[in-house]
N, C-alpha and C positions, 0 to 999 in steps of 0.2 A: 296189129295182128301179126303174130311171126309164121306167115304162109308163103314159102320158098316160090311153090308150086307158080302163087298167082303173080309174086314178084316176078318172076322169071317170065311168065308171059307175058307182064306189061312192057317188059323189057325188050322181049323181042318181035311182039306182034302190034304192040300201041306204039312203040318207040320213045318210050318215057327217059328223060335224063332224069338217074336217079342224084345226083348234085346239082340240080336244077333249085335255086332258093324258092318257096312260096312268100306270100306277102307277109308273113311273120318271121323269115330271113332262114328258115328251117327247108333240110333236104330230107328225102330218105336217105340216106347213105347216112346222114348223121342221126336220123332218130334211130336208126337201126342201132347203130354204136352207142347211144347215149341210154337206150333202154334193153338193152342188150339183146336182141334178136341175131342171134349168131348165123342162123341159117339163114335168115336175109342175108343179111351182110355177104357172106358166101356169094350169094347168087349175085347181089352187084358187084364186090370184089371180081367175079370172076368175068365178070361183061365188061372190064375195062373203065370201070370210072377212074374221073380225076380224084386219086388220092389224096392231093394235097389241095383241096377245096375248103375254104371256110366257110363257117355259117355267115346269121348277119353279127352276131357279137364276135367274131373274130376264131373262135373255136374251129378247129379240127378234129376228125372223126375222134382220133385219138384222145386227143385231148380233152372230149366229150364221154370219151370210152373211161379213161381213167378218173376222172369228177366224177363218175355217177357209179363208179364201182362194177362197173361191169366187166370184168376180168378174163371171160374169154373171147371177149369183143378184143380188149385192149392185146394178147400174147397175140391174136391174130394182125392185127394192125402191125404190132409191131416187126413181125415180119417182111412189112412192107414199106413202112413209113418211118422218118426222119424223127429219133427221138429229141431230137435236140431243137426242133420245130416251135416256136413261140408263139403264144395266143397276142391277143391285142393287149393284154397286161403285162407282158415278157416274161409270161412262167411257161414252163417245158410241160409233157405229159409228167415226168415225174414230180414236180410238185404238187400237181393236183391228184397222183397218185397217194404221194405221199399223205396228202390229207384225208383219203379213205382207210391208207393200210390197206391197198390192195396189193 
């Protein structure tokens, strides 16, 4: 659900890390990116996660961002993170951009 409101409260009143992996190696911070909820993402961007966290296959937000075509996930990432960043198969975000044409 892309609900800023109640991210932002778990954030600051549950104390949730949102790059925190669950038992299927997945954070919020990456599902936000990979399914594009931009205004999440915002509200964690802006509480200071670790940006350059990977999942459990080796992905970065970004990296996640540009595979799944979510493209204003991805101009915001990039912003802030290393394009040149390699997943566990040694391709950058723009390779897997490239295979969307985003």
């Amino acid at each position: 659900q892309n609900d800023p409101e109640k991210v932002a409260t778990l954030l600051v009143k549950k104390g949730l890390c949102p790059s925190k992996l669950d038992s299927e190696g997945k954070s919020a911070f990456h599902l936000c990116a990979s399914r594009g909820r931009f205004d999440c993402l915002e509200v964690i961007l802006s509480h200071g996660v670790d940006i350059n966290v990977t999942d459990g296959t080796g992905f970065n937000a970004l990296h996640l961002a540009a595979k799944n075509g979510q493209s204003d996930c991805l101009k915001r990432l990039l912003q802030s993170m290393p394009v040149d960043a390699t997943d566990s198969f040694g391709r950058t975000s723009l390779h897997h951009a490239g295979n969307k044409n985003v």
